[in-house]
C-alpha positions in Angstrom: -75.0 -31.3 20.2 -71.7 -30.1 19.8 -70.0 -27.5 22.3 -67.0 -25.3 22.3 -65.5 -24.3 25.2 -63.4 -21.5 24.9 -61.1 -19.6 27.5 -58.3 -17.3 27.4 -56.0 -19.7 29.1 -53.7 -17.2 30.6 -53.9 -17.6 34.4 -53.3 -21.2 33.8 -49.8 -20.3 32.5 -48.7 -17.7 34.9 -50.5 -19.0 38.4 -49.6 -21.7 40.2 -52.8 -21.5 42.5 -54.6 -21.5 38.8 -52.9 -24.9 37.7 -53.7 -26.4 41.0 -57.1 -25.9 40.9 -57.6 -26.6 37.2 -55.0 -28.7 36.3 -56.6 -29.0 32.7 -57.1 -25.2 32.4 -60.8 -23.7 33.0 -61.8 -25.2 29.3 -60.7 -28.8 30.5 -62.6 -28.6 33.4 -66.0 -27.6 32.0 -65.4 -29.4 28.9 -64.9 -32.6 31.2 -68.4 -32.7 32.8 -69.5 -32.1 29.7 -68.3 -35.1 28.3 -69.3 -37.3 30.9 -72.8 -36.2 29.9 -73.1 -37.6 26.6 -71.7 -34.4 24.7 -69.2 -33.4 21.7 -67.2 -31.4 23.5 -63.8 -29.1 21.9 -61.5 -26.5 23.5 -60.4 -23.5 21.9 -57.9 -20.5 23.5 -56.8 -17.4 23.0 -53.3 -17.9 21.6 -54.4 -20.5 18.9 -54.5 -19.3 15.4 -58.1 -17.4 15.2 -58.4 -18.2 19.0 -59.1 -21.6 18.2 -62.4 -20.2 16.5 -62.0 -20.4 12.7 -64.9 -20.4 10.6 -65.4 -24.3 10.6 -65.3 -24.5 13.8 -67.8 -21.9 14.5 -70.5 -23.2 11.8 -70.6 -26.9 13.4 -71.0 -25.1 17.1 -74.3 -25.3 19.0 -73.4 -23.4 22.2 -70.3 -21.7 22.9 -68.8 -20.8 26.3 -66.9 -18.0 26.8 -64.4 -17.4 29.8 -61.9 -14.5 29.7 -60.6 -12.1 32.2 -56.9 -10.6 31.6 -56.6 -10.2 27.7 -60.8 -9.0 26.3 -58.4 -6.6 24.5 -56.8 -9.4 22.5 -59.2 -10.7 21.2 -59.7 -10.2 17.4 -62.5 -7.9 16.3 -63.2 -10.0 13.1 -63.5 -13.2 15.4 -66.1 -11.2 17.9 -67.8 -10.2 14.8 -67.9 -13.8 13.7 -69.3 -15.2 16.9 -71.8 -11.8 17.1 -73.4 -13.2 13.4 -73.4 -16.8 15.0 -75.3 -16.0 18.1 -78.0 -13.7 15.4 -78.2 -16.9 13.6 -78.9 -19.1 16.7 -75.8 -20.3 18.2 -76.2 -20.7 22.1 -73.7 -18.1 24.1 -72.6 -19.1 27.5 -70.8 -16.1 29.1 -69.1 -17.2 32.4 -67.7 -14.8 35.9 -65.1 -12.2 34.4 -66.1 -12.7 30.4 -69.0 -9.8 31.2 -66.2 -7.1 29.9 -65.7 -9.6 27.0 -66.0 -7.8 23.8 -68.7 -10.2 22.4 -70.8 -9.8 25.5 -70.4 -6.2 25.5 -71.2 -6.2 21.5 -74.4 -8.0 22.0 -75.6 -6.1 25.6 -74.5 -2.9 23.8 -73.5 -1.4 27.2 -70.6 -1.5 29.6 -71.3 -4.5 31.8 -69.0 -2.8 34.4 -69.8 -4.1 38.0 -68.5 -3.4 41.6 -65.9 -6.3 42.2 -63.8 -7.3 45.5 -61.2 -10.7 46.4 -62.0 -11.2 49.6 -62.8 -15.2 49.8 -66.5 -14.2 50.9 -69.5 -16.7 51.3 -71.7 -16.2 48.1 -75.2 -18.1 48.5 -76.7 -18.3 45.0 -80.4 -17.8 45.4 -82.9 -19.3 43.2 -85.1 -16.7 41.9 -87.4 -18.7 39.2 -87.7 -21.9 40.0 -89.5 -23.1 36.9 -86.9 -22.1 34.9 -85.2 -24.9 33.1 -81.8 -23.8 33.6 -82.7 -24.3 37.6 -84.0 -27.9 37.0 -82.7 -29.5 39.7 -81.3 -27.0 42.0 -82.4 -26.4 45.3 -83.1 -23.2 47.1 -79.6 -22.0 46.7 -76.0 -22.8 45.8 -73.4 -21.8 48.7 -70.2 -21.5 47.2 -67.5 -20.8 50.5 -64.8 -18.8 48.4 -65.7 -16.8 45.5 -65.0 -13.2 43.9 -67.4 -10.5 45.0 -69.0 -9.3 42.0 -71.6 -6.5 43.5 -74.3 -4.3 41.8 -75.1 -2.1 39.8 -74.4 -4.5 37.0 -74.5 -2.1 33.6 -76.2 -4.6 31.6 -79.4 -4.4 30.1 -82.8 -5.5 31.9 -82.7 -9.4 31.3 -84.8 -10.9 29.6 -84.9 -13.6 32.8 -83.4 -13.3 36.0 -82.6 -17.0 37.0 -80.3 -16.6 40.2 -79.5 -13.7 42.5 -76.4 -14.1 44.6 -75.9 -12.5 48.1 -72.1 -12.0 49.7 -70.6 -12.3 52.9 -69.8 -8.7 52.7 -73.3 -7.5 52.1 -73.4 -7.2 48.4 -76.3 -8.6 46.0 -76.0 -9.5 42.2 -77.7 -10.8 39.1 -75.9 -14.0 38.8 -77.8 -16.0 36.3 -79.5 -13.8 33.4 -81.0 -14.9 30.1 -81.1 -12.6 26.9 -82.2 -13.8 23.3 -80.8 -11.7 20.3 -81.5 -12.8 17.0 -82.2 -16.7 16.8 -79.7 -17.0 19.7 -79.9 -17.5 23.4 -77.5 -16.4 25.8 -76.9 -17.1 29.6 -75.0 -15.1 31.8 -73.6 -17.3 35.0 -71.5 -15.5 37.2 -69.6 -17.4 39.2 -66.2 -19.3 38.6 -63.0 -17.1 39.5 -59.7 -19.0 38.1 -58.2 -19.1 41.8 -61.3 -21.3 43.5 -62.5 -24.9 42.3 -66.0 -23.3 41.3 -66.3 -25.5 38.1 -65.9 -29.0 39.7 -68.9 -28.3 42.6 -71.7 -30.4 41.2 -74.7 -27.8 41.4 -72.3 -25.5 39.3 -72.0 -28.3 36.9 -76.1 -28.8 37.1 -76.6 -25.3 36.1 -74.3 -25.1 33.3 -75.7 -28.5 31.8 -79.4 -27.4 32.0 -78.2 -24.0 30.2 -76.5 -26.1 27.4 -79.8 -27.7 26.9 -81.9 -24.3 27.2 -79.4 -22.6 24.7 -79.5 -25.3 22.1 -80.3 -24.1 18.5 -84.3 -24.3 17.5 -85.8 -24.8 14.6 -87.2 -22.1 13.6 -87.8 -20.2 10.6 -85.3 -17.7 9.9 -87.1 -14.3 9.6 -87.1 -12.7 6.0 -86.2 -9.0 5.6 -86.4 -6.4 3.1 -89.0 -5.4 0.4 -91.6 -8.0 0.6 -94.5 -8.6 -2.4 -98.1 -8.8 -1.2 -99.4 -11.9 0.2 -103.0 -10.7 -0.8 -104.4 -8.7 -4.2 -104.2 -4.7 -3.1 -106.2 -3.0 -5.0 -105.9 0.2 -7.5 -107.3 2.9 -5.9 -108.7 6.3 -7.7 
């Protein structure tokens, strides 16, 4: 399979605490793991021409992650509408922490995805809410993370189609962390955690989950559906 990883690579320029704890941006990091895994792995970022996402690129994708936070408004409306046509077609869509107010994500939920949100370096525990799920293969009960972001309900996204993982915060606040939707052929995954100021993406369980959900957002073969007028598959006959 081949993955793209893409990221807006802006934090990594400006923050120091950024750079230090992903020293190969957030895109090196995941892509890295990946790698190691036996997959063909490429970056892409905002500022490259088409953020890194040109048309050949796109059509020899499989799954595509998305991590964004500080420029969703920068982002080309052609290139979302490329990726949007991708994912209909059966691309896989990995949408990681802040990339919920993406515009792709937000094209293909076709709501806000607004969230409560806090920076408090709270506890998170990552519960485990269907085990059988593949993307939890191998995960125990939970996931403690010891600094993360607070993300916090209500999440203003439509009712997955599989809730995976539920996190709970120091603070007291709950959220749907790991959520599944299929639009079109494609498969998409929602994983919450992974602010740009903690070393989220190098914790091995982290790494589990996003491995399984490369493999659970793989393309399938299936037919694609065929629309418009249709002739009969059987004689109809003249009526009076």
């Amino acid at each position: 399979m081949k993955v793209t990883v893409w990221n807006e690579n802006r934090h990594e320029q400006k923050n120091p605490d950024v750079r230090k704890a992903y020293p190969k941006g957030i895109h090196g990091a995941i892509a890295g793991f990946l790698e190691q895994n036996g997959y063909e792995v490429s970056g892409a970022t905002l500022d490259e021409p088409e953020h890194g996402l040109t048309d050949e690129v796109l059509n020899n994708t499989d799954v595509l992650f998305w991590w964004g936070h500080i420029a969703h408004d920068e982002v080309d409306d052609a290139v979302v509408e490329k990726i949007k046509q991708r994912v209909l077609s059966g691309m896989g869509l990995i949408v990681l922490h802040s990339g919920h107010l993406s515009k792709i994500f937000r094209a293909l939920m076709g709501t806000s995805c607004d969230l409560k949100w806090r920076e408090a370096d709270e506890r998170e525990r990552i519960w485990v809410c269907n085990p059988g799920h593949p993307i939890a293969e191998g995960v125990g009960e939970n996931i403690e993370l010891s600094k993360e972001e607070m993300y916090g309900e209500h999440f203003d996204i439509p009712a997955p189609d599989e809730l995976v993982f539920i996190s709970w915060f120091e603070g007291g606040e709950v959220f749907r962390s790991g959520c599944t939707f299929r639009r079109g052929k494609g498969k998409i995954f929602y994983f919450r955690p992974g602010h740009e100021t903690y070393p989220t993406y190098h914790n091995p369980e982290i790494q589990r989950v996003l491995l399984n959900a490369v493999k659970w957002a793989k393309p399938s073969a299936n037919p694609t559906p065929v629309y418009g007028n249709a002739k009969p598959l059987e004689t109809i006959s003249v009526k009076d």
